[in-house]
N, C-alpha and C positions, 0 to 999 in steps of 0.2 A: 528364283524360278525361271523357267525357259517361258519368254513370254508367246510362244508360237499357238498357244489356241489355250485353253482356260481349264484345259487337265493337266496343266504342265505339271510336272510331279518330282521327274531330277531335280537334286538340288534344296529341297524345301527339309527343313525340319519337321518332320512328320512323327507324332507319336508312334512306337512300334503296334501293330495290329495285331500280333499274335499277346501280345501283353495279358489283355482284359479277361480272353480265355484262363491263362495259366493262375491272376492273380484271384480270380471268382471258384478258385481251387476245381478246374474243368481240365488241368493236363492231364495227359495218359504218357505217366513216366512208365518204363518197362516193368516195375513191381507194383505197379498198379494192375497191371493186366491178370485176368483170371478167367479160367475156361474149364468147362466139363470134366471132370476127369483127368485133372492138373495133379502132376505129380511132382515132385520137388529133389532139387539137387544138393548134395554138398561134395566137398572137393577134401582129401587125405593131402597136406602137403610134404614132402621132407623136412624132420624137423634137425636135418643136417646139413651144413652147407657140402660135403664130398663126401661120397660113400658108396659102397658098394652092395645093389639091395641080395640078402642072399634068399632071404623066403617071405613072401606074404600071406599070412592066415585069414582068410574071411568067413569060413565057417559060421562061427559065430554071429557074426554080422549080418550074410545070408538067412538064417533062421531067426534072425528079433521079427517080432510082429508088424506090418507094416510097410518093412522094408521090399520093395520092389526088385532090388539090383542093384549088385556090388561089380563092378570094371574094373578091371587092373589092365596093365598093358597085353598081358596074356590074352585076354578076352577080346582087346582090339583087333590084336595080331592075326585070328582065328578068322574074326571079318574082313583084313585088310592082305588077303594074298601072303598071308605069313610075316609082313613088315608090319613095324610103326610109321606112320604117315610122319612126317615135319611139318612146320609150319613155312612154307614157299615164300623166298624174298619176293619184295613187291618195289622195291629203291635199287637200281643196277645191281640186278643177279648175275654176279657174276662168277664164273664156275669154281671159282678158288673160294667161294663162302659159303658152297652148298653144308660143304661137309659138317661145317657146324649150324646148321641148324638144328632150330629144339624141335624134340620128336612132341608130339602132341600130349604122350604121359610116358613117366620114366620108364627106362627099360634100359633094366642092367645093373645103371649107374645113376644117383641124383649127383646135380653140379651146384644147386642151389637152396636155401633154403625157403621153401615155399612153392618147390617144385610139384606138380600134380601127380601123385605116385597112385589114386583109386578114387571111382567117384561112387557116392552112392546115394541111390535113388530111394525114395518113401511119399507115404501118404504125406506127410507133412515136414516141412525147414527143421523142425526139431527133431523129429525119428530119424531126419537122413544124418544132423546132426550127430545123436545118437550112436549110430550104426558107426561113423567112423573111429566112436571111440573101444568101438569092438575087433577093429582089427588089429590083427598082429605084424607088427612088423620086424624084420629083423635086417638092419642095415649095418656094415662092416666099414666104420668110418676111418676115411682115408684122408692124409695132410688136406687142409683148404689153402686153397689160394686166394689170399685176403687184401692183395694190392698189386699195383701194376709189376712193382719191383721185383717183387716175387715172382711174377708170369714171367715178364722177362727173363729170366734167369733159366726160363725151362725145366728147373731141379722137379717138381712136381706138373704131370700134363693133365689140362682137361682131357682131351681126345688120344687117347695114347696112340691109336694109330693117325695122328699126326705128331708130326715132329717139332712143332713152334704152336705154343698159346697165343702166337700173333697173326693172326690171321691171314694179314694185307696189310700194305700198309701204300697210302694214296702220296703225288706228290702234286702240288701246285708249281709250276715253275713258267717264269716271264723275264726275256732279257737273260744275262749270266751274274746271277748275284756272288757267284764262286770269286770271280775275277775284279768285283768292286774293291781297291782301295781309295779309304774315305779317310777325311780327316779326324772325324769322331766316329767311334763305334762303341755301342753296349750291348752286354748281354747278360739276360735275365731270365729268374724261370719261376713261375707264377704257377696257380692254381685253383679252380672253380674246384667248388666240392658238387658229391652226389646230392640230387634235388630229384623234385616228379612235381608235376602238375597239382594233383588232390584235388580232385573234380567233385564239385558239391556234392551230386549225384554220384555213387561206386558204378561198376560195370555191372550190367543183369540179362541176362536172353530166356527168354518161352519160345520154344520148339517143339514144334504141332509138324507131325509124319501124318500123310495120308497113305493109307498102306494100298489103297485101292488104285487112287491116281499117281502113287510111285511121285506124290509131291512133298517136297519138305518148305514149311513155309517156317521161320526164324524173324521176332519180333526184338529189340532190342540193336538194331542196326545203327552205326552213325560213322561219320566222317567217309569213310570210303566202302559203301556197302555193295559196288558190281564188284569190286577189286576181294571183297571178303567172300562174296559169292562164287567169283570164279576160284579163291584157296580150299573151299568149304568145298565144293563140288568134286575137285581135285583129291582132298583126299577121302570123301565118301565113294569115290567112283560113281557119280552121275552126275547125268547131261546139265550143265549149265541152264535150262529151261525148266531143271525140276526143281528148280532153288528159288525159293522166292526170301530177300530180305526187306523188313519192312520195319523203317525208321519211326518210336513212337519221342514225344515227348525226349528231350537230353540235358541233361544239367550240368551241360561242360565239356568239354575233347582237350584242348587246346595242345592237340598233338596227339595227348595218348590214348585218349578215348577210341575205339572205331577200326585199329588195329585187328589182325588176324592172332587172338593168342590160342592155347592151350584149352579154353574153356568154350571156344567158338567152335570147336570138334568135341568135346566131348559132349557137351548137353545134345545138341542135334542126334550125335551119335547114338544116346542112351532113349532119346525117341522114339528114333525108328527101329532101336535093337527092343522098346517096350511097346511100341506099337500107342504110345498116352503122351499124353501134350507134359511137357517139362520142362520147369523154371530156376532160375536159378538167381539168385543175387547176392554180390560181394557183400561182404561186411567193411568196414576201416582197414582192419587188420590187414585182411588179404589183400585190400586194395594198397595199402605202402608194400605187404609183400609181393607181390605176384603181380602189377599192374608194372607198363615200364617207366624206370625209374630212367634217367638224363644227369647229361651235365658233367660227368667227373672227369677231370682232365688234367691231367699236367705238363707244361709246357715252358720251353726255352725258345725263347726268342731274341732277334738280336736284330738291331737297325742300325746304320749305316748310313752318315749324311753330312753333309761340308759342317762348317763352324759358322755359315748362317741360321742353317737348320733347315736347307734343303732335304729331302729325303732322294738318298740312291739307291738304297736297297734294304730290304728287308728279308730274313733267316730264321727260320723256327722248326723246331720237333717238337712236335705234341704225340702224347702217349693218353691215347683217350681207352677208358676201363670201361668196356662192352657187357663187364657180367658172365655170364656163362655162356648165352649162347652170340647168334648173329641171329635178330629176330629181323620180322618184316620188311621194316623199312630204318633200321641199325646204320645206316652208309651213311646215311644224310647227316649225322654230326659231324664224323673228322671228316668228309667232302667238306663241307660248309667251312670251318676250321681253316681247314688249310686254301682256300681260296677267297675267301673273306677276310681273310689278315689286313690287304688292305685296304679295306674299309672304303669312303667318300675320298681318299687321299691320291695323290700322282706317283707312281713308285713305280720307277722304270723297269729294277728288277729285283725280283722275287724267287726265292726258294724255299719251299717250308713242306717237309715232312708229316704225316699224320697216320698215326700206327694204330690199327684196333691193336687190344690186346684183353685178354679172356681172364676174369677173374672168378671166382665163387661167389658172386653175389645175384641178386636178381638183373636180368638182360635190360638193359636201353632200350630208349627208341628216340622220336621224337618231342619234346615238347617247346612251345613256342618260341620262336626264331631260333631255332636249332642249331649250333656251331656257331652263331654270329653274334650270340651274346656273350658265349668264352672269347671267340676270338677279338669281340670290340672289347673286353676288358682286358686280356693282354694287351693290347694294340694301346691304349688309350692310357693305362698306367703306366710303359713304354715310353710313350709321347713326352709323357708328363717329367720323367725321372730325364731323359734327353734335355727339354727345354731350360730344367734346373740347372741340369750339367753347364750346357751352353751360355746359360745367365741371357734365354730369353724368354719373353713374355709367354703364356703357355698358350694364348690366347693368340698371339702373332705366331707363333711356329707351327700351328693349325692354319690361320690364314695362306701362311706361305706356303703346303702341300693342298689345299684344298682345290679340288676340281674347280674348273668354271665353266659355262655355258660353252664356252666356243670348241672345248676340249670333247663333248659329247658327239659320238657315243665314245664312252673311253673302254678299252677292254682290260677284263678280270687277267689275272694269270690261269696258264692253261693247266685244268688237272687232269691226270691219268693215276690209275686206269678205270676204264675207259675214256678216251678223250674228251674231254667237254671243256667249250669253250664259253664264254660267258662276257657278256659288255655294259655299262651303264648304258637307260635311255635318252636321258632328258632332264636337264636342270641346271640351276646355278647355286652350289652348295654354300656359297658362301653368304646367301641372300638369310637360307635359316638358319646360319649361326650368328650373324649380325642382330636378328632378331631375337632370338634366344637371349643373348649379353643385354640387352634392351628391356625385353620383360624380366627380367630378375635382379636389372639394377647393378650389372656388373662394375660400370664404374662408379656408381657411389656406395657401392659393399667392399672393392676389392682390400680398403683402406683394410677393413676387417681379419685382414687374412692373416694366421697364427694369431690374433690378439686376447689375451685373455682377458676375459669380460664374468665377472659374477662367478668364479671357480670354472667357465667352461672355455674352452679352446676354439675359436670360429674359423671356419673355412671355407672357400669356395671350389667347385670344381667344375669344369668343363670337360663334352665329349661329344663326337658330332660320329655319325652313323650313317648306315645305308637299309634299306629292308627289300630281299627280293623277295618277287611274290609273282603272281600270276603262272604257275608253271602249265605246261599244256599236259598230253598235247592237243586238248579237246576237250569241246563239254559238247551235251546235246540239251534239249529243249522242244517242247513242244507245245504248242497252242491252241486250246477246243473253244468251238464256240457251245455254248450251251443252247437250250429251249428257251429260257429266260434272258436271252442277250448278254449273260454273262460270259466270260472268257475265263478259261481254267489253263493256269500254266503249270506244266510240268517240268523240272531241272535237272539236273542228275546232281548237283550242289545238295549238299547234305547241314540241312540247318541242326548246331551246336549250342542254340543260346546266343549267337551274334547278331539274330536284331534279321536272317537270311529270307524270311517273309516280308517283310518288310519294305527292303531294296528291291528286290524282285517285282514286289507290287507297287513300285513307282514308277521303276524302269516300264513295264507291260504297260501299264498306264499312260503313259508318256507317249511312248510307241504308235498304242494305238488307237490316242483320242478318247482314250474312257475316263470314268473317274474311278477312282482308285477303290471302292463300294463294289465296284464291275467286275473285280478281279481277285481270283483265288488262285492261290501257291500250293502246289504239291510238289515232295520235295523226298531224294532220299530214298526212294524205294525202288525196288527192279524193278517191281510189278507197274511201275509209271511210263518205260521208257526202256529200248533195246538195250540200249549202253547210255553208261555216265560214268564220270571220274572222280565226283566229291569234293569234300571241303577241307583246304592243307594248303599250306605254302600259300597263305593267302589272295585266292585266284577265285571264291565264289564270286564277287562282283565282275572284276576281269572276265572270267571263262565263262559263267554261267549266266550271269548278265549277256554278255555278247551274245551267247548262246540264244538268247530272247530276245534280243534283237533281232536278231537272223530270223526266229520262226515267224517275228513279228510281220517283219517286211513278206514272207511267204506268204503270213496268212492277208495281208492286205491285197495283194496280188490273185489270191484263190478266191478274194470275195472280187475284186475288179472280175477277173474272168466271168464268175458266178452271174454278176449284175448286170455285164454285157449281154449276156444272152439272154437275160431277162428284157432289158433297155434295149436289144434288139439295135446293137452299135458295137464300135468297135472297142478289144478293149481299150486300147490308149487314148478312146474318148472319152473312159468313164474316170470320174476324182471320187477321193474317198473322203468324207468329211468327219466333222466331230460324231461320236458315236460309232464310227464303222460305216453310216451310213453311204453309200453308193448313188450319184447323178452323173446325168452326162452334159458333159461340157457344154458351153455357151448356153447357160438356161434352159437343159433340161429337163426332164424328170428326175425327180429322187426317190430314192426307193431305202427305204428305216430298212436296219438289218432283218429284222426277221423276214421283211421281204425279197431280199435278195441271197440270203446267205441257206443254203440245204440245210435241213440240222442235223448236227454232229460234225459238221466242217471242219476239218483242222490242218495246220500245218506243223513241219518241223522243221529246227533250223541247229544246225553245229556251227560252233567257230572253232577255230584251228589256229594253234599257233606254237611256236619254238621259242617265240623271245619272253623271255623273263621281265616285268617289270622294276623297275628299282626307285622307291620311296627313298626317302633322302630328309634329314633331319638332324638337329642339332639338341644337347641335355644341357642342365647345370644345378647345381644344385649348393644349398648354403646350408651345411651343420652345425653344430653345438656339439663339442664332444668334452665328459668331464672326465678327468685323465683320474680322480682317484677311485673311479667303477668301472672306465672305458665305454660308456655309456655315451649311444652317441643318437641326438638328436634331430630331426628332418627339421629345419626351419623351413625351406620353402624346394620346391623344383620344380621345373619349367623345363618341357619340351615343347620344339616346334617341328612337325615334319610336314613336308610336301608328298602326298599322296594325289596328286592328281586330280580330276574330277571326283567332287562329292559326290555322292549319290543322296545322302542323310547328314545333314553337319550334325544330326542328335544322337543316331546310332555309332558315327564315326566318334567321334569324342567318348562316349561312352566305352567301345571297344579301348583306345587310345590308354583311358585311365583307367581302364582296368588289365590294359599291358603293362603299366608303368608300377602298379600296385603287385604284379605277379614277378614282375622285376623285383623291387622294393624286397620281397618278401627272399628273392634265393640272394641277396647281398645282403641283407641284415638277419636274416632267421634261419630258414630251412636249409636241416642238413643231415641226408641220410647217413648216419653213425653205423660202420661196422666193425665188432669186435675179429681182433687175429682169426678164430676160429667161425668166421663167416655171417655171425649171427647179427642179425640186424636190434641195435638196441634203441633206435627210435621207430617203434612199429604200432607206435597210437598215438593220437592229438597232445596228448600231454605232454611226450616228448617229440614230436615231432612239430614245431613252430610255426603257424602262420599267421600272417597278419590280419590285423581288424580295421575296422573303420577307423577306429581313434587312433593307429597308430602314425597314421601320416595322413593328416589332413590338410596340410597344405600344399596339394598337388595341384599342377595346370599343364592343359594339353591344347598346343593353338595347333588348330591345321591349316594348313595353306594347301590350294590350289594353282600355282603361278606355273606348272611344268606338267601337263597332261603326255601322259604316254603315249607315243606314237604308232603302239602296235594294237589297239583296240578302239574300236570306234567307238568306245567309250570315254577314251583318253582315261581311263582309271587305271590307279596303280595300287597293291594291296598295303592296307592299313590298319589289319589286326596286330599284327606282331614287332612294329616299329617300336612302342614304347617301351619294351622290354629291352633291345637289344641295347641298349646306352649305360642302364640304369648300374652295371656294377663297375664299372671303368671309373663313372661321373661322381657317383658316392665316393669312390673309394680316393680318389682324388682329392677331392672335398677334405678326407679323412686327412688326407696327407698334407695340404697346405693347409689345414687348422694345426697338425702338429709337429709344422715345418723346424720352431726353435727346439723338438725334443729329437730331433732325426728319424722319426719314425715316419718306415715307407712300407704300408700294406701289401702283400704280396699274393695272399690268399683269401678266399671266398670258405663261409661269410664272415662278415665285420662283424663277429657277435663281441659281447662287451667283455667276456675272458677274453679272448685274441686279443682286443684290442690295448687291456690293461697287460696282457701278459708281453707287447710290444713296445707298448711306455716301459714297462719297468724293466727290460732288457736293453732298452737305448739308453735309462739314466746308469747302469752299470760301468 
């Protein structure tokens, strides 16, 4: 704890605060909410992945009892100036992606299945349910396009008035890696399969139209709710001030939550088109169909480096499968991808390709550490097949590219288009992989490596990583003082389940000399604050933290003012002491807040900023794998990263392992399966695999403080998403020196135990 007065509050392992509420069953998740005259939605999806819609029947469904309202795209069209709205990138729109975006319901043509083709409205979830099995559809299905290869090929188009299913394609380039000859080179082509999030909580919105005050107020809000508000506003045609979104209760984002989709237009829409408040919430189902799905990628890569194991250069095409359309913030995988190849490493030059390309399935977006968890498992399995090649240690040919201290700020490869450039801030990477080998016992396990013990094969693996985070370019913040000497903080930070009240109420605390009893967090809603930017790329503490700091130092300032003119002195006579309270210097009066501060006083504060922070850490990990199931076992894993200033060592660790476990789960289990014909065959819990408590209990997350950021007077760097980005490289490693005497070298995500038997028994052939 900061020993500077007796609130100190950074720093301390503090119980989360909003806890007690949620566990005494007191949350207001969004299907909990319920109001007057609540009407209910459901959603017709395409149950084709390409087709051509030729007629829709609602007749029927129109006249069931109960039923309020049946929408098709017809129906929008009529309200929307004769077009279908889209849904508006929000991650570098740039004009060559407009064209595919998804219209908000089909119109024309479904590209997926699970696409929004009618919504319908009733007295209750079951009648609206109902209703949609009333309608008629008649859809003229057309070839699907069921993998990259296929887009590629152009023989079938999503957008026929385009000419290429590949949208863009970004490139990262540093130095001339064209012109590197090396002594050693390889190349490789690897592949993460499709994953998503699975957020405890599905997605849900109630939307309540005031017809009188021409207000639309939308409950159900997270991760970026001005950003949803300004797409929502966009395509109803009204003023960004009749939009109110408002953050209840959330049981999970970690990326894909909080997005502008298909259903964030239409329930609003079907409010003010019924003039009655309207709810809606996902089931499972729709949530694997319709929520976005992440992750599928396939890529070649190739490195270039002496016969020490120098690294010169590094070459890669990745062909990342977008799904149908280009949704919101879609850019941010192959961006990431292809500028994060080189990871915590020195690579002087870089060229590496990264191509959306459009398939039939459900659309991307982000989920946590986006593009840096593909790309650290190319990079890292890569590494590993090099150091074997060379006959060096896997563990010194990582030393020997690792960053260090004096090389800071080291900069990314520059990607286009649009230009952006990118730099490490602060650290010495070599300090958390020293430590990592350290806590897992590297050198008295490595004897272990391919030994068979008891029918299983043991292995170690290592993998050391980067996490950016803090993205700007702004958060805002505001500070009230109350009646009761409390102080009410506002954020534009969108609390997800990360523990975001919390941090906020220590930082405010800290700040301003209260105890942390003194101060309440709102968080997440328009109606709080002009503008906010929310919670993503891990930048609430960063952004919105700073952001409270700033109003803090305001509002300390507006009570000096305040108490001067009260104290009848100057201000920069007067100090501010513990409680807010206001004296003036050299012994004299004090005056307790309530007497010096007006009520209602408040201040606001923005912090601004362009630089990216970069968290920095090292993996490793020790399996069991028995070669005659392919069964392979977590004996132990160990990360360490340096994330800068703590704010919470109890909430940071908690985030940590349960990045490491959502890791865990898309390199061992989860993988969304599509058959040729588009159709998703893992679209429930049963077949779709996530992990439990028991399945890996022996995880460990140390963090370290030793390298505070330079660009936030916090010195905080973000540290949600560090844990994840290691974990399928460091596994899959592991996999490969346990089954170094069978020559099997994993290639593809996940390590399920077919793959892995179907690998053994292809290498003993």
């Amino acid at each position: 704890m900061n020993p500077k007065h007796p609130f100190a509050a950074v720093g301390a392992p503090v119980e989360r605060v909003e806890d007690l509420r949620l566990l005494r069953g007191r949350g207001k998740y969004v299907d909990d909410l319920h109001c007057e005259g609540m009407l209910h939605a459901a959603i017709l999806r395409s149950p084709v992945a390409h087709g051509r819609i030729r007629a829709i029947d609602c007749a029927a469904a129109r006249a069931m009892p109960g039923v309020r309202g049946i929408f098709t795209a017809e129906d929008i069209a009529q309200t929307s100036k004769g077009s279908i709205p889209t849904i508006p990138l929000r991650a570098a729109p740039l004009p060559e992606l407009v064209r595919f975006e998804q219209p908000v319901i089909a119109h024309r043509k479904v590209r997926y299945v699970g696409e929004p083709i009618a919504l319908a409205v009733a007295d209750s979830a079951a009648l609206a349910e109902d209703a949609l099995e009333a309608i008629g559809l008649d859809i003229e299905p057309l070839p699907a396009v069921a993998g990259w290869r296929a887009s590629a090929r152009n023989d079938v188009l999503l957008f026929e008035e385009c000419a290429s299913n590949q949208p863009i394609t970004y490139t990262a380039s540093k130095g001339d890696a064209a012109s590197v000859n090396a002594a050693y080179v390889r190349r490789e082509r690897l592949r993460v399969q499709r994953h998503t999030a699975c957020c405890m909580e599905p997605r849900g919105l109630l939307a309540l139209w005031d017809g009188a005050q021409a207000k639309l107020e939308v409950s159900g809000a997270a991760k970026v709710p001005f950003a949803v508000r300004r797409a929502l506003a966009q395509c109803l045609d009204l003023p960004e001030d009749c939009v109110d979104m408002i953050e209840a209760d959330t049981g999970g984002s970690f990326g894909v939550r909080g997005e502008f989709y298909p259903e964030d237009y239409l329930v609003p829409f079907a409010a003010r088109k019924l003039n009655r408040p309207v709810k809606w919430t996902e089931d499972r189902r729709e949530n694997l169909l319709a929520s976005d799905h992440a992750r599928e990628v396939d890529m070649e890569v190739e490195i270039a480096c002496e016969k020490d194991g120098t690294i010169l250069a590094l070459r890669g095409r990745a062909w990342v499968d977008m799904g149908a359309y280009v949704r919101a913030n879609a850019s941010v995988q192959p961006c990431n991808i292809a500028q994060y190849l080189s990871g915590p490493y020195r690579v002087p030059n870089i060229h590496v390709q990264s191509t959306m390309v459009l398939t039939n399935k459900t659309p991307v977006g982000t989920y946590r550490a986006p593009g840096r968890f593909e790309a650290d498992f190319f990079r890292e399995r890569l590494f590993d097949m090099a150091a074997r090649d060379l006959a060096i240690d896997p563990v010194e040919f990582r030393r020997r590219n690792l960053l260090c201290k004096e090389e800071m700020p080291y900069p990314f490869a520059t990607l286009r288009p649009p230009e952006r450039k990118g730099e490490t801030d602060s650290g010495d990477y070599r300090i958390a992989l020293e430590r990592c080998l350290a806590e897992i016992g590297w050198a008295e396990k490595s004897r272990l490596q391919g030994r068979l013990i008891e029918g299983r094969y043991h292995g170690l693996g290592i993998g050391c990583f980067i996490e950016g985070g803090g993205a700007g370019p702004r958060e805002n913040a505001r500070l009230v003082v109350e009646p009761d000497g409390s102080v009410s903080v506002y954020v534009g930070s969108a609390n997800l389940g990360q523990g975001l009240e919390t941090v906020c109420t220590q930082i405010a605390a800290e700040a301003l000399a209260l105890p942390m009893e003194r101060i309440r967090v709102f968080h997440g809603s328009t109606a709080h604050l002009k503008e906010g930017f929310g919670s993503f790329h891990s930048r609430s503490v960063v952004m919105g933290g700073s952001a409270i700091l700033a109003a803090a130092e305001n509002l300390r300032g507006a009570i000096r003012a305040a108490a001067a003119r009260r104290l009848g002195c100057a201000v920069s006579d007067v100090v501010i002491g513990e409680g807010l309270s206001a004296s003036q210097a050299a012994g004299g009066k004090t005056l307790a807040l309530s007497e010096s501060v007006p009520q209602g006083l408040s201040a606001e504060g923005t912090f601004a900023s362009h630089h990216h922070t970069t968290a920095y850490g090292a993996a490793a990990a020790h399996v069991a794998v028995d070669a005659r199931t392919g069964r392979i076992e977590l004996l132990d894993y160990v990360m360490v990263e340096d994330i800068g200033r703590i704010i919470n060592p109890l909430t940071a660790r908690g985030q940590a392992i349960g990045a490491i476990v959502q890791g865990l789960g898309g390199t061992l289990l989860e993988n969304l399966v599509y058959d040729e014909e588009g159709q998703l065959l893992t679209a429930s819990l049963v077949d779709y695999l996530l992990p439990s408590a028991t399945d890996f209990p022996h995880i460990r997350a140390i963090l370290l403080e030793d390298s505070p950021s330079p660009h936030n007077p916090l010195g905080a760097k973000g540290g949600g998403e560090g844990g994840t980005v290691a974990v399928g490289g460091v596994v899959a490693n592991a996999v490969a020196a346990a089954l170094v005497t069978l020559g099997v070298e994993p290639r593809e995500l996940p390590l399920a135990p077919q793959r892995i038997w179907h690998l053994i028994d292809a290498a003993r052939r």
